[in-house]
N, CA, C and O atoms as CSV, one atom per row, in Angstrom:
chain,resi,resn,atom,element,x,y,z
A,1,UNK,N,N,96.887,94.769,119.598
A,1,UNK,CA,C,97.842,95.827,119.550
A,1,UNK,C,C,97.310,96.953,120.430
A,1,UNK,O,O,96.160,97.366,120.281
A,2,UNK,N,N,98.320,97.562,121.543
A,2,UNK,CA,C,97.672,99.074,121.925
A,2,UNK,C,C,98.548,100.217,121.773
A,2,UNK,O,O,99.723,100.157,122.134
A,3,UNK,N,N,97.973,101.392,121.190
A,3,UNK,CA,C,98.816,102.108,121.440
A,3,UNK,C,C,98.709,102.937,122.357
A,3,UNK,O,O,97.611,103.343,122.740
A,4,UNK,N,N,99.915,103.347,122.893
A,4,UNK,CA,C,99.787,104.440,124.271
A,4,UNK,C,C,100.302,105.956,124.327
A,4,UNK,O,O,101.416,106.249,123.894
A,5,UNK,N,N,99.824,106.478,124.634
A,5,UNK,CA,C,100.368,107.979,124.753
A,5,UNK,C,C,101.814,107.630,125.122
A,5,UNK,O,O,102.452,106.603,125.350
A,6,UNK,N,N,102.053,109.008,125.076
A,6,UNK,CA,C,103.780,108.510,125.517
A,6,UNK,C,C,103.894,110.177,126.665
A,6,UNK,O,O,103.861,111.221,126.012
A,7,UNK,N,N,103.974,110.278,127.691
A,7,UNK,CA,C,103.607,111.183,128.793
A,7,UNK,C,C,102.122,111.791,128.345
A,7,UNK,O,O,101.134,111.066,128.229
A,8,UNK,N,N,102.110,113.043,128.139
A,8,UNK,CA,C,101.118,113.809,127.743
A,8,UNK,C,C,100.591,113.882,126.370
A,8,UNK,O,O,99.770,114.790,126.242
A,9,UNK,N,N,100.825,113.176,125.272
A,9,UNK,CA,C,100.457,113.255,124.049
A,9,UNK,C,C,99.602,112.418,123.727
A,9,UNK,O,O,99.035,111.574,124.421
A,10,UNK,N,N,99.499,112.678,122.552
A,10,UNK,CA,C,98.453,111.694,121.878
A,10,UNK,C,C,98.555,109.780,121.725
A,10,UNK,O,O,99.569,109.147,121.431
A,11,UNK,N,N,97.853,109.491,121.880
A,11,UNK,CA,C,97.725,108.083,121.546
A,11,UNK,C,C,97.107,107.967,119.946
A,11,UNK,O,O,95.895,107.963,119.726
A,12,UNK,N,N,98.129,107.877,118.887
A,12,UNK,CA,C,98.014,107.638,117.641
A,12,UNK,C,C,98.194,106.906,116.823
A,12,UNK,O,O,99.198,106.254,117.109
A,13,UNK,N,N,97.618,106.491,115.544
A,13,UNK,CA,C,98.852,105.920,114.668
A,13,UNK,C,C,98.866,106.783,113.522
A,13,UNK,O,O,97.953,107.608,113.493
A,14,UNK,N,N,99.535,106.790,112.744
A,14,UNK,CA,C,99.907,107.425,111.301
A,14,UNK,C,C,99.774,106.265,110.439
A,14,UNK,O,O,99.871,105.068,110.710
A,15,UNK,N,N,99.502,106.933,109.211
A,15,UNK,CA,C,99.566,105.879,107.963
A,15,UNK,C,C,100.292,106.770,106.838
A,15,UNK,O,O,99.607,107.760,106.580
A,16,UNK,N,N,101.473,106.701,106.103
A,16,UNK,CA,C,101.857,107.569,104.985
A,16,UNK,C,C,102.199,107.377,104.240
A,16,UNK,O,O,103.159,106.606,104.219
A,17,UNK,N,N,101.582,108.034,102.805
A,17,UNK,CA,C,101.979,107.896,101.899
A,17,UNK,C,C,103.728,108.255,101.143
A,17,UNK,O,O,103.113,107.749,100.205
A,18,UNK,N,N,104.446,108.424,100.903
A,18,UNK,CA,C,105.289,109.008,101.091
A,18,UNK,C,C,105.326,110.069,100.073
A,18,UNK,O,O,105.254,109.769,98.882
A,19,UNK,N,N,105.471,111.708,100.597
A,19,UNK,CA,C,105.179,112.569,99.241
A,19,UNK,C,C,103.698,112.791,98.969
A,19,UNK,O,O,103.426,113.661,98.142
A,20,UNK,N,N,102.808,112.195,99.488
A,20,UNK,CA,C,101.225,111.779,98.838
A,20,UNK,C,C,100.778,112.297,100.014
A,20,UNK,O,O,101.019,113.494,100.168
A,21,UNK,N,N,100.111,111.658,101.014
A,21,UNK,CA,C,99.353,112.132,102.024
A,21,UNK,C,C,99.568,110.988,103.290
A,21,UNK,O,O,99.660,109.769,103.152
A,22,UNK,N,N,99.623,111.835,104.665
A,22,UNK,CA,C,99.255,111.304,105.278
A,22,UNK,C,C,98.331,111.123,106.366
A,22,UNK,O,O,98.195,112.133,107.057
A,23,UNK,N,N,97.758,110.266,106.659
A,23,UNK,CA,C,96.599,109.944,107.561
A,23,UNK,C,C,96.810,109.654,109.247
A,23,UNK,O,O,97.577,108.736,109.539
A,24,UNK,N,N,96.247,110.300,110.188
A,24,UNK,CA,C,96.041,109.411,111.447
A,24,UNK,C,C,95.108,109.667,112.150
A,24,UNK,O,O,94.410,110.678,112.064
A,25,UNK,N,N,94.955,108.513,113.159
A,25,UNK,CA,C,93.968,107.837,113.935
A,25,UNK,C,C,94.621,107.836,115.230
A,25,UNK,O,O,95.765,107.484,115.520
A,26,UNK,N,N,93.581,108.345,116.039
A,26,UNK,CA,C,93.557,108.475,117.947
A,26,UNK,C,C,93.141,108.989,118.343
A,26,UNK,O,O,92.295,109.758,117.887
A,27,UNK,N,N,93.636,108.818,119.894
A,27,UNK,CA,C,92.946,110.148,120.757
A,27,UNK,C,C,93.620,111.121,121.218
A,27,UNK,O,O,94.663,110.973,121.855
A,28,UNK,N,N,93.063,112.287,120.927
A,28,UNK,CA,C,93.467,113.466,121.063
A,28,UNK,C,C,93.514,113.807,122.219
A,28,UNK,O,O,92.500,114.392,122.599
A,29,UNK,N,N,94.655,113.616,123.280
A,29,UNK,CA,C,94.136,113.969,124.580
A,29,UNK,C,C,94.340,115.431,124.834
A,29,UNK,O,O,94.067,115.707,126.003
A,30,UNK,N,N,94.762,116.539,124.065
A,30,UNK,CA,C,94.916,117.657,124.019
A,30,UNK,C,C,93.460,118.476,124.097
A,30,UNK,O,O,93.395,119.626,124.533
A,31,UNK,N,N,92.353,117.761,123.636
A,31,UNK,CA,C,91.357,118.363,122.840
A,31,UNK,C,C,90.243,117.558,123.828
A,31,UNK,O,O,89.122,117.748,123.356
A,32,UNK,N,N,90.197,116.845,124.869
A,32,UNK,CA,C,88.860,116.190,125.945
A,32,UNK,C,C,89.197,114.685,125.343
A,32,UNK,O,O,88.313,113.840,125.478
A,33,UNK,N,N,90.191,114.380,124.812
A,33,UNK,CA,C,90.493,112.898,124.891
A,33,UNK,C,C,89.134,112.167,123.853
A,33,UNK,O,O,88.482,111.148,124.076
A,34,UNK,N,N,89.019,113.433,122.330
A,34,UNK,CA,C,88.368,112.852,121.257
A,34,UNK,C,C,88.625,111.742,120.423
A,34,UNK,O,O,89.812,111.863,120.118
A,35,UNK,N,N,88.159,110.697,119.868
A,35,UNK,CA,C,88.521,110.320,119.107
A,35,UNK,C,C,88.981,110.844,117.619
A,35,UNK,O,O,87.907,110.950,117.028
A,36,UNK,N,N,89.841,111.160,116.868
A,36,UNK,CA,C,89.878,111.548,115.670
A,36,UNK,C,C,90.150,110.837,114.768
A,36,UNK,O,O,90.579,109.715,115.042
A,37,UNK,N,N,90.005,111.214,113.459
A,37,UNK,CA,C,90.911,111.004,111.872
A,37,UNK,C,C,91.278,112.099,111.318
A,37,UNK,O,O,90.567,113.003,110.877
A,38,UNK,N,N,92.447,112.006,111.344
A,38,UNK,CA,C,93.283,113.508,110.517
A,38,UNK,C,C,93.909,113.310,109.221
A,38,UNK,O,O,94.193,112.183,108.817
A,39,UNK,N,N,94.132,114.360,108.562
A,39,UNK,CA,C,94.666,114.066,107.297
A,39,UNK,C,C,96.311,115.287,107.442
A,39,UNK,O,O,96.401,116.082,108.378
A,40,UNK,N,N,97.114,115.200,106.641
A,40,UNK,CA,C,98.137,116.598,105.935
A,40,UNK,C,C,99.527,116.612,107.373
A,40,UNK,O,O,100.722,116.589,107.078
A,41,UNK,N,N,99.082,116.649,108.693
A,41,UNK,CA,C,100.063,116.929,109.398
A,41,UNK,C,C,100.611,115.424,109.797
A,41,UNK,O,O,100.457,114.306,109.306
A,42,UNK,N,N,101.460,116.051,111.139
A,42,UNK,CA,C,101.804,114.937,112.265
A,42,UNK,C,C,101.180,115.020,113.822
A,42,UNK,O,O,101.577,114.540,114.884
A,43,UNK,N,N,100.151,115.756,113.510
A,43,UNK,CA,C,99.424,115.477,115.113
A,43,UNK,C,C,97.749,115.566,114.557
A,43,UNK,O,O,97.494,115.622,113.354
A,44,UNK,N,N,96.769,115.569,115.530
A,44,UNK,CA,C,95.446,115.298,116.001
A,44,UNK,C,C,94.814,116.259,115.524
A,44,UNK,O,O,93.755,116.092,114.918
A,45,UNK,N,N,95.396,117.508,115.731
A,45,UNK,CA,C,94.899,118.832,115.916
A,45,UNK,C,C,94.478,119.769,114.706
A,45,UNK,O,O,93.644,120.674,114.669
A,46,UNK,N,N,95.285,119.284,113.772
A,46,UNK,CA,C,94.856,119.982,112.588
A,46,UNK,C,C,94.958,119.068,111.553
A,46,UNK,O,O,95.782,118.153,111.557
A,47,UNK,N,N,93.711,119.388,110.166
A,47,UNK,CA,C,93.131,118.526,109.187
A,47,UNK,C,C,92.201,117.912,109.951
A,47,UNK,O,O,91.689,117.126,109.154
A,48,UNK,N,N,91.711,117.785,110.887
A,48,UNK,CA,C,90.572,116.831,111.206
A,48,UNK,C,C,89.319,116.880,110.044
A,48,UNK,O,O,88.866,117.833,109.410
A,49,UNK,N,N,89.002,115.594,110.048
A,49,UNK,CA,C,88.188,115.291,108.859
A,49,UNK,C,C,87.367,114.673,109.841
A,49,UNK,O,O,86.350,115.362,109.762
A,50,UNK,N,N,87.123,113.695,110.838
A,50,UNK,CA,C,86.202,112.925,111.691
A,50,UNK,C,C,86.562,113.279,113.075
A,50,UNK,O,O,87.736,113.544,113.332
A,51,UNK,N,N,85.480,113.311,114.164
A,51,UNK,CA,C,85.810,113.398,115.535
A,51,UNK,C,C,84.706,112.798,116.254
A,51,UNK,O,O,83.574,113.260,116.117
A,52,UNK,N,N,84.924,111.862,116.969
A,52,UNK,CA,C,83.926,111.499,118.441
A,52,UNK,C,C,84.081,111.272,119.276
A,52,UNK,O,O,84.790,110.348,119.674
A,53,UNK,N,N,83.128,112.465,120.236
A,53,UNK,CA,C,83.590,113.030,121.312
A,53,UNK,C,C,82.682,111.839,122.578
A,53,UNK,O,O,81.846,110.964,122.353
A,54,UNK,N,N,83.410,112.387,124.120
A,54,UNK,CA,C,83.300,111.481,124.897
A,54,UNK,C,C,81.092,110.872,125.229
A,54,UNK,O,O,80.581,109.873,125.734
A,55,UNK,N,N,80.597,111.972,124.685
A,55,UNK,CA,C,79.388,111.869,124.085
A,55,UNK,C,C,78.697,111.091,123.649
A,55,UNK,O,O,77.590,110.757,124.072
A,56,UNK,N,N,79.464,110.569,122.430
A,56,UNK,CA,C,78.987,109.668,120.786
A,56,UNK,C,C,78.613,111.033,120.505
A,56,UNK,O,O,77.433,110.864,120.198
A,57,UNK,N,N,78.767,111.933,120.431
A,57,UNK,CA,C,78.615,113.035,118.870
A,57,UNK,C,C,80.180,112.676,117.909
A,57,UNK,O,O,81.385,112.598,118.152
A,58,UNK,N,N,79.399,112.556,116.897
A,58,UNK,CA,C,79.932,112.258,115.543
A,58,UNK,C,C,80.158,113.710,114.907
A,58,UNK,O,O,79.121,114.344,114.714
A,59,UNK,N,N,81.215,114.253,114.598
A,59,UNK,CA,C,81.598,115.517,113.862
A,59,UNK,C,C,82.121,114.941,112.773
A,59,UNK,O,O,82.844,113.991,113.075
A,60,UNK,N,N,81.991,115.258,110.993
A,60,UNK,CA,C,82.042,115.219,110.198
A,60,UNK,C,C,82.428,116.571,109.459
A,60,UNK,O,O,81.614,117.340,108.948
A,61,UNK,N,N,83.952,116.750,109.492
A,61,UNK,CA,C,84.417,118.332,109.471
A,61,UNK,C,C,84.470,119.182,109.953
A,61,UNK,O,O,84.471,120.346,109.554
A,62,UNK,N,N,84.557,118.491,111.484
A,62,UNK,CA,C,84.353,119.783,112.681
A,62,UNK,C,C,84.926,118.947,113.394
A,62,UNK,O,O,84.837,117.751,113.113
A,63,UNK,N,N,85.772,119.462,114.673
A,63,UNK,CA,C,86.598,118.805,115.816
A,63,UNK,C,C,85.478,118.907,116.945
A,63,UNK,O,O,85.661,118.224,117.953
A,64,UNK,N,N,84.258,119.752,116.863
A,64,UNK,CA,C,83.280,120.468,118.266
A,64,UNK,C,C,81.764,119.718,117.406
A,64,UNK,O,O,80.734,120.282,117.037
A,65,UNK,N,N,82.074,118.615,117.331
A,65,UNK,CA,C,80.533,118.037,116.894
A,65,UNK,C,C,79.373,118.608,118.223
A,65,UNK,O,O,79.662,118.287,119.375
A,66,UNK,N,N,78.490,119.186,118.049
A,66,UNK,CA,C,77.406,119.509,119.100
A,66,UNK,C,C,75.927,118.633,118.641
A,66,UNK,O,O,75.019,119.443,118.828
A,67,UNK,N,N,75.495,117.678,118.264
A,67,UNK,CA,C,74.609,116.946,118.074
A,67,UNK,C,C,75.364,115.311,117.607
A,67,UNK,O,O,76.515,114.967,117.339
A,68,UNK,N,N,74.341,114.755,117.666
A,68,UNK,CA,C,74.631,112.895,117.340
A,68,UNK,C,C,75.519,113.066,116.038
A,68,UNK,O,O,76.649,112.576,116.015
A,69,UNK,N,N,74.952,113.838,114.835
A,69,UNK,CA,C,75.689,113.583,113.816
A,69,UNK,C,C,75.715,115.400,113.447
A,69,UNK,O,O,74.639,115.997,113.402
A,70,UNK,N,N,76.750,115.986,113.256
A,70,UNK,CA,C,77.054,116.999,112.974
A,70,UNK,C,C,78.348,117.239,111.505
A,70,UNK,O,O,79.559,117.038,111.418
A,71,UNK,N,N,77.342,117.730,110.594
A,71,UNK,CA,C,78.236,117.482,109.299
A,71,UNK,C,C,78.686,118.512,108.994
A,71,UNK,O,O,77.769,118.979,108.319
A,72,UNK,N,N,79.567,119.331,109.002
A,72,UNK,CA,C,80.079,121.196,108.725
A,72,UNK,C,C,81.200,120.977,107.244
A,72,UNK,O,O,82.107,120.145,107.234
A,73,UNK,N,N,80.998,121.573,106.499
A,73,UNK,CA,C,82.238,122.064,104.878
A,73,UNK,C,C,81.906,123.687,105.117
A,73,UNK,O,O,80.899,124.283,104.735
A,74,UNK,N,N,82.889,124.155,105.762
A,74,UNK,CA,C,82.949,125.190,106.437
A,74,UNK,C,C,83.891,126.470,105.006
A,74,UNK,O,O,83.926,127.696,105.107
A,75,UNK,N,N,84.501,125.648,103.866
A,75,UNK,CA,C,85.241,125.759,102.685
A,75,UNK,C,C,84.349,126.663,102.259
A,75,UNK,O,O,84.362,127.891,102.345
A,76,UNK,N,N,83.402,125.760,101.685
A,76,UNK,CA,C,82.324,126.655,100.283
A,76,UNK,C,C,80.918,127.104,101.109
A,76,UNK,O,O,79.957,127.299,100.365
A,77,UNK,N,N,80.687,127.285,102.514
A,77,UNK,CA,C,79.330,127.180,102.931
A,77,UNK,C,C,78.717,126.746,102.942
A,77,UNK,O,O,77.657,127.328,103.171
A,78,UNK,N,N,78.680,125.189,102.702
A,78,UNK,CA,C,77.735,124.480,102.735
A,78,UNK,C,C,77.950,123.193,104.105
A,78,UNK,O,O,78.861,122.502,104.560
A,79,UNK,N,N,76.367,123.451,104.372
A,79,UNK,CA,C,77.059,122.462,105.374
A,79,UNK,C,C,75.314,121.787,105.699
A,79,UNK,O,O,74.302,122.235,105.159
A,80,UNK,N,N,75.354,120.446,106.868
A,80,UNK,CA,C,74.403,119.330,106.775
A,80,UNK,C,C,74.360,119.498,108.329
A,80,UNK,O,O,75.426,119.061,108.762
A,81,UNK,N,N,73.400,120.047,109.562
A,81,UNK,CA,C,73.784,119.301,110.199
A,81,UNK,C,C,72.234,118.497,110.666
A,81,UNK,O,O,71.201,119.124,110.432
A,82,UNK,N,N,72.143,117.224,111.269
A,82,UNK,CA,C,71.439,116.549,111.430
A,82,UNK,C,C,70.977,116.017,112.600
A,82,UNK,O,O,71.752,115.180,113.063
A,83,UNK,N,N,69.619,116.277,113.482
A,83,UNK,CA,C,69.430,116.327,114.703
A,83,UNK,C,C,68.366,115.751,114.695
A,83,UNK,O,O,67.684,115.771,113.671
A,84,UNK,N,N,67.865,114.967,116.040
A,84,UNK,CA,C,66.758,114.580,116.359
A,84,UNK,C,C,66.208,115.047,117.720
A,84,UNK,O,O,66.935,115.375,118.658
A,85,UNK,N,N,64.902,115.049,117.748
A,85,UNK,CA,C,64.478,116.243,119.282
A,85,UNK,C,C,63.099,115.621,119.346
A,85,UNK,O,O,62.106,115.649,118.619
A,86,UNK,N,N,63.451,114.989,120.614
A,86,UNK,CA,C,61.910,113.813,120.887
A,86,UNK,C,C,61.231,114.842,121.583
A,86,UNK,O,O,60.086,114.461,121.826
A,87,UNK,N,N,61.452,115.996,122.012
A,87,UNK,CA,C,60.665,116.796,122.589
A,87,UNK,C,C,59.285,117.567,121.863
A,87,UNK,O,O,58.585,118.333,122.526
C-alpha cells in the first residue's frame, strides 16, 4: 500500500474511533518532511505524541526532537531527555 500526498500536504493515514479518539500516521511535509503519530485532530501538526526527524532523532512529546532519543511532558514539568556524548 502507498500513501501519497495529494499536492502539498501531508502523506497520512487516520485511524478513528468514532466520538472516541482519533489517531494518525505520516509525513508531515509542512514541518521538514517528519515522520509523525498524532492524536485529537485531522492533520500532523497538532497532538503530536511521536516524531522522527530526517536525522533518526526520536521525539517523544515534542515535534523538535534535538538528540537520538528526546523525551519532553511539557504538562506537569517533568520531562526525560536522554543523550549519549562519546566525546
Amino acid at each position: 500500500m502507498t500513501i501519497e500526498q495529494d499536492g502539498d500536504g501531508d502523506a497520512a493515514l487516520s485511524f478513528l474511533l468514532t466520538g472516541i479518539r482519533r489517531w494518525l500516521v505520516g509525513v508531515d511535509h509542512s514541518d521538514a518532511d517528519k515522520f509523525k503519530i498524532s492524536t485529537g485532530d485531522t492533520n500532523l501538526q497538532t497532538g503530536t505524541k511521536l516524531t522522527i526527524d530526517s536525522d533518526g532523532n526520536v521525539g517523544i512529546g515534542t515535534a523538535t526532537p534535538s538528540a537520538k532519543l528526546d523525551v519532553d511532558e511539557v504538562a506537569d514539568g517533568i520531562g526525560l531527555r536522554v543523550r549519549r556524548n562519546d566525546s
